[in-house]
C-alpha angles and dihedrals in degrees: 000000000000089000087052089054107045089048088050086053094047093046083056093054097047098047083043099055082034095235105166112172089266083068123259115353099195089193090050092050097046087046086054091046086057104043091049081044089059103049089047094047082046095055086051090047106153099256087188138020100244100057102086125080111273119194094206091056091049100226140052117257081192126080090236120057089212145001092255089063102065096028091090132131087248094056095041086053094047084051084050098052089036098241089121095060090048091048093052101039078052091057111043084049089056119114 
């Protein structure tokens, strides 16, 4: 399973940095970056109103103050490797 992983990583890295046999493809590698962006925009899809940060409230009711917080290499390989769907099934089960 370790050797599933790693590759999985490395298959990450690669689509990521856009690295394709022929050497480093920039436009595959941003076309990666925002499909990766969308799912994990998508996993952090307002479910109310009231959960994203509002200036005139004075305070967030979401656990990210904006979008560009949580739209970061670390969490699209989370969504990759499928840690970001357990973290949040775990929290939203928390009581």
């Amino acid at each position: 399973m370790s050797d599933e992983f790693d590759e999985k990583l490395a298959r990450f890295e690669r689509l990521w940095d856009g690295v394709t046999p022929k050497g480093e493809n920039r436009a595959k590698a941003l076309k990666f970056r925002q499909y990766m962006r969308n799912h994990v925009l998508q996993k952090f899809h307002k479910r109310r109103k009231d959960q994203w940060a509002n200036a005139d409230k004075g305070h967030f009711n979401h656990g990210f103050s904006s979008k560009d917080q949580f739209l970061t290499k670390e969490n699209c390989r989370k969504y990759w490797m499928g840690e970001l769907q357990k973290d949040i099934r775990d929290a939203e089960t928390w009581s």
